[in-house]
mmCIF file of the N, C-alpha and C atoms, coordinates in Angstrom:
data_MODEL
# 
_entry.id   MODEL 
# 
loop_
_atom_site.group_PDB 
_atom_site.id 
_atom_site.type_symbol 
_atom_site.label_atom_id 
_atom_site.label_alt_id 
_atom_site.label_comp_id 
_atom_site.label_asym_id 
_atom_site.label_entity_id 
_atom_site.label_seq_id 
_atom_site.pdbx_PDB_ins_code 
_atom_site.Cartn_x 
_atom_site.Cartn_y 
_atom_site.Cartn_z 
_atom_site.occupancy 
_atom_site.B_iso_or_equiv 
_atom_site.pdbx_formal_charge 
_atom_site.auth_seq_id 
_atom_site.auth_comp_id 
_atom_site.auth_asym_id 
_atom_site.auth_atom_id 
_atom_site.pdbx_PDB_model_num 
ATOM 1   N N  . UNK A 1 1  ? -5.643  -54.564 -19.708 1.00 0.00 ? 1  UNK A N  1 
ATOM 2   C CA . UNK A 1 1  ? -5.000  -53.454 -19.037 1.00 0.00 ? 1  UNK A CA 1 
ATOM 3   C C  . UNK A 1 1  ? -4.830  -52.316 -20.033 1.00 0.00 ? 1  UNK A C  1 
ATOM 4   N N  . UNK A 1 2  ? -5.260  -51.238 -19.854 1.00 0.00 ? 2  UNK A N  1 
ATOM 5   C CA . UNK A 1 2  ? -4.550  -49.408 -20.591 1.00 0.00 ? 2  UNK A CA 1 
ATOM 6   C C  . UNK A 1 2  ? -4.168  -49.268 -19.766 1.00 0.00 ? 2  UNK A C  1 
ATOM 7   N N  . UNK A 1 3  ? -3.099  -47.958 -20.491 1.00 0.00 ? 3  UNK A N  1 
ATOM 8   C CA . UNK A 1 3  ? -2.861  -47.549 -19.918 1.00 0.00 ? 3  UNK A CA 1 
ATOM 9   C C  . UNK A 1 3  ? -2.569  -46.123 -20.587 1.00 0.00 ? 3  UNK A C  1 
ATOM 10  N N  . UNK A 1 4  ? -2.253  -45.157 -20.078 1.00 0.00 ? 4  UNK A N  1 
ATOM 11  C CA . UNK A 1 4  ? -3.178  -43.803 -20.345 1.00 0.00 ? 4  UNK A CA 1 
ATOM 12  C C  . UNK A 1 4  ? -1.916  -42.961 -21.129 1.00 0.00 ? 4  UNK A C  1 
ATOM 13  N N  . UNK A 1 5  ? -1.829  -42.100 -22.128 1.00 0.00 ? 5  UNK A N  1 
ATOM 14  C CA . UNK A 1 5  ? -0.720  -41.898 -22.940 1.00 0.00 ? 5  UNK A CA 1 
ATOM 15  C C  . UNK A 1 5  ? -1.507  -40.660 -23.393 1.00 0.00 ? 5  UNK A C  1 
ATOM 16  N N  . UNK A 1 6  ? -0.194  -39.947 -24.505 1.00 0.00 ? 6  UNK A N  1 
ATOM 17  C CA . UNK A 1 6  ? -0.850  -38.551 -24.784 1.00 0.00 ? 6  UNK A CA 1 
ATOM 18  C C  . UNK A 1 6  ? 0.359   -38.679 -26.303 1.00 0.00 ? 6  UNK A C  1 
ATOM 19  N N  . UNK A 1 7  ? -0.468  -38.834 -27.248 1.00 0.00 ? 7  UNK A N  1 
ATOM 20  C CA . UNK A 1 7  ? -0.222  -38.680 -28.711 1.00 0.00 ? 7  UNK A CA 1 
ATOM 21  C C  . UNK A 1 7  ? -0.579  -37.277 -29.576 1.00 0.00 ? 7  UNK A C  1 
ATOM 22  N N  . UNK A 1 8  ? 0.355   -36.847 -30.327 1.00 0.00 ? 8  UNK A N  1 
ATOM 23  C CA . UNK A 1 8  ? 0.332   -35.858 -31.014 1.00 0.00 ? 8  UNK A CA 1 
ATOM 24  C C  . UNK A 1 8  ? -0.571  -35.722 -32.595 1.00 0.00 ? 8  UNK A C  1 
ATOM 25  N N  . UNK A 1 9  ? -1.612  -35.699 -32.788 1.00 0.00 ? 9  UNK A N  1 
ATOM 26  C CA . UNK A 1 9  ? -2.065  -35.741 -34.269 1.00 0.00 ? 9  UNK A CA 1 
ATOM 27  C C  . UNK A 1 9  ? -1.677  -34.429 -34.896 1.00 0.00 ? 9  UNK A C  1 
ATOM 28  N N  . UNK A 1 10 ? -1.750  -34.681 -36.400 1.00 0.00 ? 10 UNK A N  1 
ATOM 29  C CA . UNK A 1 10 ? -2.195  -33.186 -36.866 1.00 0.00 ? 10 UNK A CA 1 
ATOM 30  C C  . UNK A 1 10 ? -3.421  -33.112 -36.767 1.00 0.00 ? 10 UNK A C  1 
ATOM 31  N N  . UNK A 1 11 ? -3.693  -31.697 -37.422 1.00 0.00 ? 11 UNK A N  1 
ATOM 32  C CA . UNK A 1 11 ? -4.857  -30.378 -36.443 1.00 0.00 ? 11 UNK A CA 1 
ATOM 33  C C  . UNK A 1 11 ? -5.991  -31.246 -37.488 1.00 0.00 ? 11 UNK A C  1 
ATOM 34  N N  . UNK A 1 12 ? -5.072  -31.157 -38.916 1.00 0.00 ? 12 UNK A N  1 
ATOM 35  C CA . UNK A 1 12 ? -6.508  -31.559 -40.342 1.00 0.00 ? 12 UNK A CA 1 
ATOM 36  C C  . UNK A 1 12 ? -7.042  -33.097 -39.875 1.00 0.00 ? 12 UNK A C  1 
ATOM 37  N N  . UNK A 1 13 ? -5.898  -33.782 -39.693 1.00 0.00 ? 13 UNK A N  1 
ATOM 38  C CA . UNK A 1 13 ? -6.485  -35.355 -38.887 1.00 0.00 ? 13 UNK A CA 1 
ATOM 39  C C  . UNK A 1 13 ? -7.413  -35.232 -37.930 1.00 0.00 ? 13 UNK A C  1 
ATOM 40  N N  . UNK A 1 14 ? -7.016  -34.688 -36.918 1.00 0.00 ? 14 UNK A N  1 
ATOM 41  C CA . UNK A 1 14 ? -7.824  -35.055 -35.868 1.00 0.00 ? 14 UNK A CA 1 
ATOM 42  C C  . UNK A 1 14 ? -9.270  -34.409 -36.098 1.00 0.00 ? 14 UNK A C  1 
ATOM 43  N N  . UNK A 1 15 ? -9.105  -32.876 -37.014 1.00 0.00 ? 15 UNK A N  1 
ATOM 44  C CA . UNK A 1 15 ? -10.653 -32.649 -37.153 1.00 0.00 ? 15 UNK A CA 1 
ATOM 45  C C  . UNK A 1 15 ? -11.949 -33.644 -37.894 1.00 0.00 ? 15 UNK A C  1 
ATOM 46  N N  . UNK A 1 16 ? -11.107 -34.511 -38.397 1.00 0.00 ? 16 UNK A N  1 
ATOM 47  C CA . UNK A 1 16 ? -11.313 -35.086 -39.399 1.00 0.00 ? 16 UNK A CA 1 
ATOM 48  C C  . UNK A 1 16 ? -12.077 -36.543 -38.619 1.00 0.00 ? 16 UNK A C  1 
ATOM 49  N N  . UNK A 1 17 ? -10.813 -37.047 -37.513 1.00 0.00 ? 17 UNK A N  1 
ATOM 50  C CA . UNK A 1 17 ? -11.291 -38.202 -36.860 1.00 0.00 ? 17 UNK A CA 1 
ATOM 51  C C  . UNK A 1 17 ? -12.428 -37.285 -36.147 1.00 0.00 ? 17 UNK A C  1 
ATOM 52  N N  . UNK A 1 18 ? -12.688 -36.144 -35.452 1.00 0.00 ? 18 UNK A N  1 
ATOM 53  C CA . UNK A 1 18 ? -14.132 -35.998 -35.028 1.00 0.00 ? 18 UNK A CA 1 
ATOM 54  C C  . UNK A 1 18 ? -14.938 -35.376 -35.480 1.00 0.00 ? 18 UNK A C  1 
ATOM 55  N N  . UNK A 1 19 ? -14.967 -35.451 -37.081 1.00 0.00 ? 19 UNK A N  1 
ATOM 56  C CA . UNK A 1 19 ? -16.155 -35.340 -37.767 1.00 0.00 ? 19 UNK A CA 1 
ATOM 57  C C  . UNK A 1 19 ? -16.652 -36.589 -37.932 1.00 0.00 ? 19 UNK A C  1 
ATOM 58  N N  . UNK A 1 20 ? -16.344 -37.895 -37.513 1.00 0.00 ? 20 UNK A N  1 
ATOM 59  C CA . UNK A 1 20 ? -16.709 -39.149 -38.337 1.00 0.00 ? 20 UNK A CA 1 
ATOM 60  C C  . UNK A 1 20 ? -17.081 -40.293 -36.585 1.00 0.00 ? 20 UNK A C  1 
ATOM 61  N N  . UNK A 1 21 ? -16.124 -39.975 -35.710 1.00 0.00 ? 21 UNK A N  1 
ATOM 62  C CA . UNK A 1 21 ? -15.964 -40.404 -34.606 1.00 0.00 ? 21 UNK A CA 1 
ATOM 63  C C  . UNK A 1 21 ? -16.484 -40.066 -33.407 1.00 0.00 ? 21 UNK A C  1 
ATOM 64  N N  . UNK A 1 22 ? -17.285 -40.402 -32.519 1.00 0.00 ? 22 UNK A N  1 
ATOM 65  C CA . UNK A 1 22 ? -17.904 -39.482 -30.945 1.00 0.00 ? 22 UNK A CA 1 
ATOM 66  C C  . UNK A 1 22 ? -17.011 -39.436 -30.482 1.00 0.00 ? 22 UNK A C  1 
ATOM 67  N N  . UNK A 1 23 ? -17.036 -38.184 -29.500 1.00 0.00 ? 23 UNK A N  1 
ATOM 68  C CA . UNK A 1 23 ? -16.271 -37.929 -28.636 1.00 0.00 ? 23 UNK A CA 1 
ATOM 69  C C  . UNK A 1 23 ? -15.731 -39.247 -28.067 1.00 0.00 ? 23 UNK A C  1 
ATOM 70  N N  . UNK A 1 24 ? -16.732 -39.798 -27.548 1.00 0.00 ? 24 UNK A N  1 
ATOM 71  C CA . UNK A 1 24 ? -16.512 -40.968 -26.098 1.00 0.00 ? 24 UNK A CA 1 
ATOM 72  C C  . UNK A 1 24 ? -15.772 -42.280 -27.179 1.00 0.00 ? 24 UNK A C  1 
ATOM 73  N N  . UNK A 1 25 ? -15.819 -41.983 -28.101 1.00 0.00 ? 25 UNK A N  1 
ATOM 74  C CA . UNK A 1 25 ? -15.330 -42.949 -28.717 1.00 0.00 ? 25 UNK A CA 1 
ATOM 75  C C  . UNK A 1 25 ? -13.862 -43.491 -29.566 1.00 0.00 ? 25 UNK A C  1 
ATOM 76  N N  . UNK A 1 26 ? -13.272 -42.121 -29.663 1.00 0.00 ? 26 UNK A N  1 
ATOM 77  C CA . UNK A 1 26 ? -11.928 -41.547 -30.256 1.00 0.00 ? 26 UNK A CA 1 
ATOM 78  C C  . UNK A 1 26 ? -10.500 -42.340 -29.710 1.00 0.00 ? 26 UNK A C  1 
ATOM 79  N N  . UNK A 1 27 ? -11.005 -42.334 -28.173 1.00 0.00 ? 27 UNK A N  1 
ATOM 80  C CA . UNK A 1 27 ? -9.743  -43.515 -27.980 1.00 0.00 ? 27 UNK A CA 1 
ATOM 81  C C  . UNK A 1 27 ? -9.687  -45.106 -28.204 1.00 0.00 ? 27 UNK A C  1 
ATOM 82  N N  . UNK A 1 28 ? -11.673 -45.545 -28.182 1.00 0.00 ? 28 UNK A N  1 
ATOM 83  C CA . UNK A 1 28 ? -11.117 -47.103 -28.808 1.00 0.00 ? 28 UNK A CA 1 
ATOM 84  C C  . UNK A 1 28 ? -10.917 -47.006 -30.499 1.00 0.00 ? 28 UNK A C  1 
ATOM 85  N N  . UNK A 1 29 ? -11.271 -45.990 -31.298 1.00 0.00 ? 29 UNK A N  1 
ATOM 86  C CA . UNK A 1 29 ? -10.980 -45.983 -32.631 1.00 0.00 ? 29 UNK A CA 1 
ATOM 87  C C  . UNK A 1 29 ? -9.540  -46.110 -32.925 1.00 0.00 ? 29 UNK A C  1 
ATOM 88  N N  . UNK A 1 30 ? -8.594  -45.125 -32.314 1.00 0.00 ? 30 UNK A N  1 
ATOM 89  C CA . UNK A 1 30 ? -7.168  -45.130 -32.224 1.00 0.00 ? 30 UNK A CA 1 
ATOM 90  C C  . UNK A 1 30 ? -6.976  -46.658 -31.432 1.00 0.00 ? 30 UNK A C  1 
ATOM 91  N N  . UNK A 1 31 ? -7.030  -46.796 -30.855 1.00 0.00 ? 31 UNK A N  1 
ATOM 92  C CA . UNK A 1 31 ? -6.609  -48.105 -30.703 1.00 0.00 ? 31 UNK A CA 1 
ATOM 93  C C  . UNK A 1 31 ? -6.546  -49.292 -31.225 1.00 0.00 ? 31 UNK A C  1 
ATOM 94  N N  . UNK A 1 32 ? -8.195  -48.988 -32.048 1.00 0.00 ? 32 UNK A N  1 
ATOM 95  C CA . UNK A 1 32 ? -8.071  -50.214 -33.156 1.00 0.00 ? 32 UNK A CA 1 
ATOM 96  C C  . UNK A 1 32 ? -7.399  -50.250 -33.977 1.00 0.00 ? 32 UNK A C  1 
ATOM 97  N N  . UNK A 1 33 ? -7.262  -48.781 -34.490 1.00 0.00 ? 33 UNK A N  1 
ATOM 98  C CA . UNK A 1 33 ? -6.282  -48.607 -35.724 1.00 0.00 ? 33 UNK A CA 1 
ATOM 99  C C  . UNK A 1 33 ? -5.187  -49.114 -35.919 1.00 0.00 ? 33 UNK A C  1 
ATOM 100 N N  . UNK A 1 34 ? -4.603  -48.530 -34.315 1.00 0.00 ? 34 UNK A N  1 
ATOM 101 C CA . UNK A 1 34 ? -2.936  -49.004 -34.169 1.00 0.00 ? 34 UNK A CA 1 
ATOM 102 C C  . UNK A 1 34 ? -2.927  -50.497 -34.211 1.00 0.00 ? 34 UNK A C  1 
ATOM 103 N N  . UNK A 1 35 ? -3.916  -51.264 -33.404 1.00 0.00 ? 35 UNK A N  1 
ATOM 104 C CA . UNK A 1 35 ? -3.693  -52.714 -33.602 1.00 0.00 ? 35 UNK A CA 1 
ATOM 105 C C  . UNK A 1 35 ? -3.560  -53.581 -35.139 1.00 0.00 ? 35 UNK A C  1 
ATOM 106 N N  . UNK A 1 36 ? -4.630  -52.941 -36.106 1.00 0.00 ? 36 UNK A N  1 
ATOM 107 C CA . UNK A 1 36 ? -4.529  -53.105 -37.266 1.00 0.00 ? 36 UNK A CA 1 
ATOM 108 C C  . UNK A 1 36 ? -3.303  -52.651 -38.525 1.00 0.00 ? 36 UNK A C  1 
ATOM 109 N N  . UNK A 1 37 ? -2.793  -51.687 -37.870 1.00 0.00 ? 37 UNK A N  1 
ATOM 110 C CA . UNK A 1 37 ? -1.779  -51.488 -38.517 1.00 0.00 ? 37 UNK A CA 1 
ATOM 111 C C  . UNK A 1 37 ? -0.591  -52.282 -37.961 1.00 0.00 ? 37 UNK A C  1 
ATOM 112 N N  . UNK A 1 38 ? -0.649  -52.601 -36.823 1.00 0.00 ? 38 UNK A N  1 
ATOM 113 C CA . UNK A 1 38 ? 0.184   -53.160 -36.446 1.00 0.00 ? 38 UNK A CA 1 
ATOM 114 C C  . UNK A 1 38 ? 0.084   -54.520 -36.808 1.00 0.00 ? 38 UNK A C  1 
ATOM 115 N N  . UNK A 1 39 ? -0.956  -55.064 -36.978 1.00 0.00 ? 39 UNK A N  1 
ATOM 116 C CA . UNK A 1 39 ? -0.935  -56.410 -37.643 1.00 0.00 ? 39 UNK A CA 1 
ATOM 117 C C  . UNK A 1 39 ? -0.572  -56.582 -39.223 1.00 0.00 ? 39 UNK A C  1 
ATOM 118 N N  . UNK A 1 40 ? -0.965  -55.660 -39.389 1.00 0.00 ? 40 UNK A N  1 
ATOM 119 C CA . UNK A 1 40 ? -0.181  -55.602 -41.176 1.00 0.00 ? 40 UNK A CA 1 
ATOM 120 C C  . UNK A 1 40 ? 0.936   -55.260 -41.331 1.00 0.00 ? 40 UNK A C  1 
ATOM 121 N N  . UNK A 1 41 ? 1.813   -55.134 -40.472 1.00 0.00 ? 41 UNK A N  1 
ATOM 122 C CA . UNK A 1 41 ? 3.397   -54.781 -40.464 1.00 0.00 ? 41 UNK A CA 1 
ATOM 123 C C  . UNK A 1 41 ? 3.817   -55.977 -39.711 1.00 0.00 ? 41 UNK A C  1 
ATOM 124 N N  . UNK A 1 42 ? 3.677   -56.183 -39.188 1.00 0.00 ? 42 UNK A N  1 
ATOM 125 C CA . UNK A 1 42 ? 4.027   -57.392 -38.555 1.00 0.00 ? 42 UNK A CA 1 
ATOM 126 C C  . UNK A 1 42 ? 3.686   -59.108 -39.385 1.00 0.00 ? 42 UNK A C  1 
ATOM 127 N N  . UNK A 1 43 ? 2.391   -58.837 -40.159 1.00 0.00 ? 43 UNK A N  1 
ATOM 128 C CA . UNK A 1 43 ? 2.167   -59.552 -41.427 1.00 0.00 ? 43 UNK A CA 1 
ATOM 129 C C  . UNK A 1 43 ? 3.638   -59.320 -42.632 1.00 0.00 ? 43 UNK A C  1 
ATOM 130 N N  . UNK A 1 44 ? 3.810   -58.106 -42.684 1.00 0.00 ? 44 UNK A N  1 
ATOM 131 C CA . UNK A 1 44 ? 4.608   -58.380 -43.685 1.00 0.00 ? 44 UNK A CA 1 
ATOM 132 C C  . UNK A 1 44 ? 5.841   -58.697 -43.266 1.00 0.00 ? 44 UNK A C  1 
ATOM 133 N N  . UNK A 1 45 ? 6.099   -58.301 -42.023 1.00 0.00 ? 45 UNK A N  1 
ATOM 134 C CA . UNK A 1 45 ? 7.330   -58.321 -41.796 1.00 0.00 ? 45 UNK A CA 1 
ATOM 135 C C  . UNK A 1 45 ? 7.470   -59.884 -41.699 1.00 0.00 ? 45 UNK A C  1 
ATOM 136 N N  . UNK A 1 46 ? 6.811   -60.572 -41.063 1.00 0.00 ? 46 UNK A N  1 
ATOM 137 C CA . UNK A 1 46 ? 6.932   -62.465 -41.764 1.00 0.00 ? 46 UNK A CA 1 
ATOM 138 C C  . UNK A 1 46 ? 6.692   -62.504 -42.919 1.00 0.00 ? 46 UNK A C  1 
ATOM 139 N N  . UNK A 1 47 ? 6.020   -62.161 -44.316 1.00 0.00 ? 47 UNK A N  1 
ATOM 140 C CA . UNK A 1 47 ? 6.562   -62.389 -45.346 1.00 0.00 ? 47 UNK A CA 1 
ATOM 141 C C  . UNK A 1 47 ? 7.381   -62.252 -45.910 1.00 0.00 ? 47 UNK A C  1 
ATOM 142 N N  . UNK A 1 48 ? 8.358   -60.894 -45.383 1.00 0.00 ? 48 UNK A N  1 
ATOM 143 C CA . UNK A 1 48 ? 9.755   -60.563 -46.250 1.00 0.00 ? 48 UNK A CA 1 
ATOM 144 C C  . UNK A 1 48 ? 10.714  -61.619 -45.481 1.00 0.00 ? 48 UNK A C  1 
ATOM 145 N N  . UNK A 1 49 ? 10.925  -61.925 -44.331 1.00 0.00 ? 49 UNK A N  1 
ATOM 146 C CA . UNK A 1 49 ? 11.455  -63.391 -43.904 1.00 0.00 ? 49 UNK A CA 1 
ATOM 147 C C  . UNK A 1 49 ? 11.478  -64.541 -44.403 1.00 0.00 ? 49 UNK A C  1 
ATOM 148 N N  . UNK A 1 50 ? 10.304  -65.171 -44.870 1.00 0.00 ? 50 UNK A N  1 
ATOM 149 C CA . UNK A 1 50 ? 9.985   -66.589 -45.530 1.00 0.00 ? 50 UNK A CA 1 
ATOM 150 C C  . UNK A 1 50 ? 10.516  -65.866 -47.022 1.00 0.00 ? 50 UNK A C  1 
ATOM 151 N N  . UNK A 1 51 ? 10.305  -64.915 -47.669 1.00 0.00 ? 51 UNK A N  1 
ATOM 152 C CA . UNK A 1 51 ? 10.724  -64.243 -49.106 1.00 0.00 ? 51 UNK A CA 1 
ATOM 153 C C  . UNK A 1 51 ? 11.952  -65.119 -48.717 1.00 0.00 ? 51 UNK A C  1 
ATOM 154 N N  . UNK A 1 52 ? 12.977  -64.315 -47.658 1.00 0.00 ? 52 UNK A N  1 
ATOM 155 C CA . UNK A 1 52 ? 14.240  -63.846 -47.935 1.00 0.00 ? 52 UNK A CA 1 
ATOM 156 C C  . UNK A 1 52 ? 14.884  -65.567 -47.455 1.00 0.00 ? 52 UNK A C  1 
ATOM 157 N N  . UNK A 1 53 ? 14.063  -66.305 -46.332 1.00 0.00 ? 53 UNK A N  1 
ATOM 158 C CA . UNK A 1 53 ? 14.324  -67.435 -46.043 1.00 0.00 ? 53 UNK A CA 1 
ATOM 159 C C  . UNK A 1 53 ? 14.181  -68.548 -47.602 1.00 0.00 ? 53 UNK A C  1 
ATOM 160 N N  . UNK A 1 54 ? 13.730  -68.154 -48.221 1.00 0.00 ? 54 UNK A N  1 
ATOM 161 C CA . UNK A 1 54 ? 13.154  -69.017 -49.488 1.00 0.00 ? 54 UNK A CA 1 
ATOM 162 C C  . UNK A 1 54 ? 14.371  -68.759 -50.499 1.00 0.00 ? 54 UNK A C  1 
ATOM 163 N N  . UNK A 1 55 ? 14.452  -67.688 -50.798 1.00 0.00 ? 55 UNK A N  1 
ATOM 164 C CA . UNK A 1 55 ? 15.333  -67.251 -51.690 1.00 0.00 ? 55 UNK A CA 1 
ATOM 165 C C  . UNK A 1 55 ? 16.788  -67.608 -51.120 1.00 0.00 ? 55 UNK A C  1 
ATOM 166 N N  . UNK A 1 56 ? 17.353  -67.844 -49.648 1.00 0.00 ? 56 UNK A N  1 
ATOM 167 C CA . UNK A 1 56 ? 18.452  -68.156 -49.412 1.00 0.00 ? 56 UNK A CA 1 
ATOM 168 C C  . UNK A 1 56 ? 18.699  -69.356 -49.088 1.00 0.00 ? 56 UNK A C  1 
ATOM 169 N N  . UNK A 1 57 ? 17.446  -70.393 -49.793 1.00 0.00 ? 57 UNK A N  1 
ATOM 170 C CA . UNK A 1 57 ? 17.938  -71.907 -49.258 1.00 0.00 ? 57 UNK A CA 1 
ATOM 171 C C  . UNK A 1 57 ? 17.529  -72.484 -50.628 1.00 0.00 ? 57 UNK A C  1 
ATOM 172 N N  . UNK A 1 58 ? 17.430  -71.363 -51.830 1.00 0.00 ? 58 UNK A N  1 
ATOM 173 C CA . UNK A 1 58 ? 17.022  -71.564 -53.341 1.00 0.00 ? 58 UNK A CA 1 
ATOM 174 C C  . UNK A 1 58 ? 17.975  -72.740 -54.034 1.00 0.00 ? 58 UNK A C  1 
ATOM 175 N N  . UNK A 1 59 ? 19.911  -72.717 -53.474 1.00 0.00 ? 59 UNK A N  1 
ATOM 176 C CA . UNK A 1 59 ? 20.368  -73.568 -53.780 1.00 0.00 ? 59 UNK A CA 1 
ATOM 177 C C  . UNK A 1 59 ? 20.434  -74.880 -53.164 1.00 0.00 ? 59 UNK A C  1 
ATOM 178 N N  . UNK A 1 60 ? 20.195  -74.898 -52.280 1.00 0.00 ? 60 UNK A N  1 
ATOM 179 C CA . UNK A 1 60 ? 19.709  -76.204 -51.482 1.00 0.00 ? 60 UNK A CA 1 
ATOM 180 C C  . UNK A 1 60 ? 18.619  -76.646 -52.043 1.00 0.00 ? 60 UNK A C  1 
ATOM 181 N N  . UNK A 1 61 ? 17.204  -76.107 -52.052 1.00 0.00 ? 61 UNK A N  1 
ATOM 182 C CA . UNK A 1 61 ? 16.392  -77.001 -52.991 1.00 0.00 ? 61 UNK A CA 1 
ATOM 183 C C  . UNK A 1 61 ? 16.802  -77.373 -54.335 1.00 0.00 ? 61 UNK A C  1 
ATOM 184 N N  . UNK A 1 62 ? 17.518  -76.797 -54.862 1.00 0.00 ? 62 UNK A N  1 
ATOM 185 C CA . UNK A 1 62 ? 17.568  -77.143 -56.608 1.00 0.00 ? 62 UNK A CA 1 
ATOM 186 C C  . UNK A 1 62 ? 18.766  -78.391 -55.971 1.00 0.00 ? 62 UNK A C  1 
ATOM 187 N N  . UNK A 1 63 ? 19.499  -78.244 -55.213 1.00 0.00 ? 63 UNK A N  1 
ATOM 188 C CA . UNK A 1 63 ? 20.384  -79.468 -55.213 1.00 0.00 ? 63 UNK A CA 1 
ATOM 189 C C  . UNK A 1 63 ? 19.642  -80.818 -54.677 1.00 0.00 ? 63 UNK A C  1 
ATOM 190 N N  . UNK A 1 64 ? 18.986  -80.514 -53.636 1.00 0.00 ? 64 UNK A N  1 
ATOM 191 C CA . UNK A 1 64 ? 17.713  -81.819 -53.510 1.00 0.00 ? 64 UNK A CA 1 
ATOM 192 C C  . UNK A 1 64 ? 16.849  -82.581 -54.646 1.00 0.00 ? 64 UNK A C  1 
ATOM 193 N N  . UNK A 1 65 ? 16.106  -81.393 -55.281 1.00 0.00 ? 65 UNK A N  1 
ATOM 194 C CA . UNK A 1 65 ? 15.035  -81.786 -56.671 1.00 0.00 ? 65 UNK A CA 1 
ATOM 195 C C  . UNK A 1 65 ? 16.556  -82.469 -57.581 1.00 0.00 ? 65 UNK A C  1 
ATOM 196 N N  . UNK A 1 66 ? 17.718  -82.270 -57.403 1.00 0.00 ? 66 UNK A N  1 
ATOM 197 C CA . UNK A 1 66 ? 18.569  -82.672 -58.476 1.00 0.00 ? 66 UNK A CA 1 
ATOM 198 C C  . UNK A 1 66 ? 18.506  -84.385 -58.306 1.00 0.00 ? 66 UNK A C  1 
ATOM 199 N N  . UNK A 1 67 ? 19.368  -84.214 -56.731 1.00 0.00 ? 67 UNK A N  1 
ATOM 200 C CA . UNK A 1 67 ? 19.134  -85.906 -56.195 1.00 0.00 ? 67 UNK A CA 1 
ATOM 201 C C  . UNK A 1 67 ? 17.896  -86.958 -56.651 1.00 0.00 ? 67 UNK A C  1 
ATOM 202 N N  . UNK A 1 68 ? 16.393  -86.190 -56.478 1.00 0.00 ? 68 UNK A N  1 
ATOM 203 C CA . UNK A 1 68 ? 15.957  -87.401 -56.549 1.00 0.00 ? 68 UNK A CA 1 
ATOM 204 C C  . UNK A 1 68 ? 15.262  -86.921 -58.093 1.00 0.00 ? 68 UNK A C  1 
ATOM 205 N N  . UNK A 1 69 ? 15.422  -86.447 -58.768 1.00 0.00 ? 69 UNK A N  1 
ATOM 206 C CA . UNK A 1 69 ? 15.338  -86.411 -60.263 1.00 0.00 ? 69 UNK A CA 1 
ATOM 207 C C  . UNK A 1 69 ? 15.255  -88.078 -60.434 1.00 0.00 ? 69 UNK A C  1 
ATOM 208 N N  . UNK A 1 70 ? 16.357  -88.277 -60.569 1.00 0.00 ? 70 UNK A N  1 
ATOM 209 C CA . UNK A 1 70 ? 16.472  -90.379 -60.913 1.00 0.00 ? 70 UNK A CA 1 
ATOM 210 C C  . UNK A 1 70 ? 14.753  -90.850 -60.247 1.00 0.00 ? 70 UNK A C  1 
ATOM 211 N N  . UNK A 1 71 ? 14.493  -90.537 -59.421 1.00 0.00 ? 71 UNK A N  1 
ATOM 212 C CA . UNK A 1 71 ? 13.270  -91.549 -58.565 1.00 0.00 ? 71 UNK A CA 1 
ATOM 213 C C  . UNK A 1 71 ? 12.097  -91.295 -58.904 1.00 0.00 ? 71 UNK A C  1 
ATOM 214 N N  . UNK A 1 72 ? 11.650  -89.682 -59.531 1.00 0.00 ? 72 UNK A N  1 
ATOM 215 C CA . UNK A 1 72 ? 10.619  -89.095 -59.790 1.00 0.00 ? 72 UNK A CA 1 
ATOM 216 C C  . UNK A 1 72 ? 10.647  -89.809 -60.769 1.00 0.00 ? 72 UNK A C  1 
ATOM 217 N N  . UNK A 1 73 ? 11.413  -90.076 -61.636 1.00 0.00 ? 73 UNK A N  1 
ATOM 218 C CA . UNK A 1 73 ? 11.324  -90.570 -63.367 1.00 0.00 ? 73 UNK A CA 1 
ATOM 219 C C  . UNK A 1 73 ? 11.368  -92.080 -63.224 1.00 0.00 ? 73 UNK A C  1 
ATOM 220 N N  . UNK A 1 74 ? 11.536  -92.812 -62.117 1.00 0.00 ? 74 UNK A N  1 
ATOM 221 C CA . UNK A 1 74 ? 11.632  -93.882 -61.866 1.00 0.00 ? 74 UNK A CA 1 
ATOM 222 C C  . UNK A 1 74 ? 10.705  -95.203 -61.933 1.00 0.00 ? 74 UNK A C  1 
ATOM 223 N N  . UNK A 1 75 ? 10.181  -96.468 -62.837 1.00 0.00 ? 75 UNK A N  1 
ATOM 224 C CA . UNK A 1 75 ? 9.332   -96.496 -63.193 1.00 0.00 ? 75 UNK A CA 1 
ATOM 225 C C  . UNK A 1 75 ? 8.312   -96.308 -63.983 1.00 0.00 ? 75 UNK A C  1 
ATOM 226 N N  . UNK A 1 76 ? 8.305   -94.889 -64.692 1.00 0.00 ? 76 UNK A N  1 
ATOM 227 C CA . UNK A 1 76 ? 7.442   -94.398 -65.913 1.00 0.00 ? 76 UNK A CA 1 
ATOM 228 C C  . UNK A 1 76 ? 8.169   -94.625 -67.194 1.00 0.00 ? 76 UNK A C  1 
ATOM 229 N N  . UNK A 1 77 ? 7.103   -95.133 -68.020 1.00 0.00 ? 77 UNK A N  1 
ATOM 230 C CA . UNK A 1 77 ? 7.094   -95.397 -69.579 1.00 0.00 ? 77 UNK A CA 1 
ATOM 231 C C  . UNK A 1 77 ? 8.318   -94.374 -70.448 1.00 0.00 ? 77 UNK A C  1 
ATOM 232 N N  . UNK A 1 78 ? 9.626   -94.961 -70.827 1.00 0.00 ? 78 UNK A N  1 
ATOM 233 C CA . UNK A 1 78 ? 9.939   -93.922 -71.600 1.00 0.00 ? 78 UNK A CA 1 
ATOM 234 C C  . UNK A 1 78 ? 9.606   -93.071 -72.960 1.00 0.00 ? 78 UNK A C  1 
# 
């Protein structure tokens, strides 16, 4: 489904997208764009999550790796 919209460029952009772009072709270019940018923001925006999820459960893992410290070493040659 489109659906039909009216976006503002600047004058130097847009001359720019139709020096490089056909006419008939200008609205699936913008569209791809936006999808691609939109996937890379949306990419990061789940990495600064897992960052910020990682970093706020930092003391919970170090208290786990503490627990089984004894078991990892458990068995091996001193």
């Amino acid at each position: 489904m489109t659906t039909k919209t009216t976006v503002t460029l600047d004058e130097k952009l847009l001359n720019r997208l139709r020096e490089v772009v056909p006419q008939r072709g200008i609205s699936r270019f913008i569209n791809e764009a936006v999808a691609e940018k939109l996937a890379a923001l949306e990419r990061q925006r789940i990495e600064d999550e897992m960052k910020e999820g990682y970093i706020a459960t930092r003391e919970d893992r170090d208290a786990l790796a503490a627990d089984w410290a004894a078991a990892d070493l458990e068995g091996w040659p001193e």
